[in-house]
N, C-alpha and C positions, 0 to 999 in steps of 0.2 A: 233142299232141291239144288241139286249142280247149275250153273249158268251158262251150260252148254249141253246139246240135243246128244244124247248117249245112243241113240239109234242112230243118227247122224255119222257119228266118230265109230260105230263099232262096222258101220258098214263100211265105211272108207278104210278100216283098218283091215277087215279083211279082203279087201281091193288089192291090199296095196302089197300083199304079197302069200304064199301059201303056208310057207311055216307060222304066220302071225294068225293065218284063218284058223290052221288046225290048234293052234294053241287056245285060242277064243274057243273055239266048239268045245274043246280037253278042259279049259276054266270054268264055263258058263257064264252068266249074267257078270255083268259089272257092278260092282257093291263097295266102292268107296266110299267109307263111314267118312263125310265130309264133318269138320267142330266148327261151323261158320257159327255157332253160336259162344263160343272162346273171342276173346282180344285176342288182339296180336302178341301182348308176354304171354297167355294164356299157353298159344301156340308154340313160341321159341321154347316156354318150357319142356314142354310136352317133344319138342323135335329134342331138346339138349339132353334129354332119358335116352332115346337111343344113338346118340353119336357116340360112336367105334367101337360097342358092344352086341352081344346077340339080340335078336328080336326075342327072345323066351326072359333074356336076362333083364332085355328094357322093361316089358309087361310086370317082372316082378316090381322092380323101382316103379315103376308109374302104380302097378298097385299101393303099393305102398305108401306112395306121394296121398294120392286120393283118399285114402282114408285115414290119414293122417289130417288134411284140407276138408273134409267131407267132399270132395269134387277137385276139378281143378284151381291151382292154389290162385288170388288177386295178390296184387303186389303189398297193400300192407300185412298183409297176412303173412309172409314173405318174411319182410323188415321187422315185425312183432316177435320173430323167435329169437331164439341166441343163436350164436355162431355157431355153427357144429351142429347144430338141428339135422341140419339134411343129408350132412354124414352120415349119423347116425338111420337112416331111412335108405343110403346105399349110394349118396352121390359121394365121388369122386371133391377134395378139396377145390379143386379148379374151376369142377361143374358148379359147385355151391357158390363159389366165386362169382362168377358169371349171371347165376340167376338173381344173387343179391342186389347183384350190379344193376341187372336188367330190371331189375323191381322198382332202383331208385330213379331212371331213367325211365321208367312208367309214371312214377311219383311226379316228378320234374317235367314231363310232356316230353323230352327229347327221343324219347321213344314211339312211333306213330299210334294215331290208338285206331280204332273200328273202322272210324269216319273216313278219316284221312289216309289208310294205308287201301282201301277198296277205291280212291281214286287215283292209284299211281301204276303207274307200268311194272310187270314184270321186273327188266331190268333197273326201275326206278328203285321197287321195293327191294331188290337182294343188295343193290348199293349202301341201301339207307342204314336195312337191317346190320351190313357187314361192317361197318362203321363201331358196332359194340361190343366189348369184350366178349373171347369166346365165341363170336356167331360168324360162320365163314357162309361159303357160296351152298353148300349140301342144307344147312340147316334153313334157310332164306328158301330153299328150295321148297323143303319140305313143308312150310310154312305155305306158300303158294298152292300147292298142289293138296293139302288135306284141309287145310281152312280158309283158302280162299277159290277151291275151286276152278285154278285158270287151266285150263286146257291144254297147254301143250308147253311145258317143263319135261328137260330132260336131264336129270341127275346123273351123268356119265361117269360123277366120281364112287359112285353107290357101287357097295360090295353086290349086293344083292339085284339088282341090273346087270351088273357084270356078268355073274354068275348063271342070271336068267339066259340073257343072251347065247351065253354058250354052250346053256342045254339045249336052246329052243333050232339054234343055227346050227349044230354039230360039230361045232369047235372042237381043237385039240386043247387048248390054251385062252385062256381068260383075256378076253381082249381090252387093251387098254383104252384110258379114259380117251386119250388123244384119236385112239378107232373109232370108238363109240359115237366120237364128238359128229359127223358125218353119216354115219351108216342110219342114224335115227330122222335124217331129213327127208327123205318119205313117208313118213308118217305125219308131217306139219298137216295142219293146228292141231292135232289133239295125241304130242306124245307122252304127256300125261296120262295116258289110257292106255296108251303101249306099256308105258313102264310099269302102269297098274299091272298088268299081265305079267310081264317080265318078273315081276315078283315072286308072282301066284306061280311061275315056273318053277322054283324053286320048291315050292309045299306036294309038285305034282309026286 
């Protein structure tokens, strides 16, 4: 269950302007698979499969991932392989860097876990997260918005936002994050659910 009213947010969304209505009606329902049943490594894993790869390419690694883990992977499970494990399954040396890392700051607490990252702000949690090797502002993002549910994150650095956008507005030229950053403030609280859209513009 999300922890904001999707009838709510899908009305105001289409209030708030007529290209985002017709997009919603062209989409249909809102179907965010939220993982609020994942920890938070659970998550950064899971977002660090598709940073600056395709979405067909991430699905294959994330396949991969998961039945290799039977599900998604916990952190000794992680620390119990040898090095090069997760190369061999399609990560990137850097990514495997970062997850190991994140495993043992899961191990050591300095990583938040369940409890304590469902009571921190938005901007508390991409701080905290961005602090860890390998996890910038898009992945802290992603995190928020698919396993924790918050309503209105706006990933302005996402290829695939970007791209939405300038089907959905009729763009000539992909507009940039610094455009983006602005143009998405009518849509407060719930641009989360825009950007959910904005995606789905892209598969239209």
């Amino acid at each position: 269950m999300l922890p904001y009213d999707t009838d709510e947010a899908l009305h105001f969304l289409r209030a708030s302007d007529q290209q985002m209505a017709h997009l919603i009606d062209r989409v249909g329902a809102f179907e965010l698979a939220l993982t609020s049943d994942w920890s938070p490594f659970q998550a950064l894993v899971n977002s660090i499969i598709f940073q600056q790869i395709s979405k067909q390419a991430g699905q294959a690694i994330q396949s991969r991932l998961f039945n290799y883990f039977n599900g998604a992977p916990e952190p000794d499970a992680i620390l119990e392989t040898l090095p090069g494990t997760l190369r061999t399954i399609g990560f990137s040396q850097s990514k495997e860097n970062t997850i190991r890392s994140l495993a043992a700051s899961a191990k050591d607490g300095t990583l938040p876990d369940r409890a304590l990252i469902k009571t921190l702000s938005d901007q508390s949690i991409i701080e905290s997260l961005s602090t860890h090797r390998g996890i910038g502002i898009w992945t802290a993002q992603m995190v928020l918005i698919f396993n924790l549910g918050r309503p209105d994150v706006w990933p302005i650095t996402d290829l695939g936002i970007r791209r939405g956008y300038k089907i959905v507005y009729g763009l000539e030229e992909l507009p940039k994050p610094s455009e983006l950053k602005n143009l998405g403030d009518h849509w407060k609280p719930f641009r989360s659910v825009a950007s959910w859209y904005l995606w789905r513009a892209n598969d239209l």
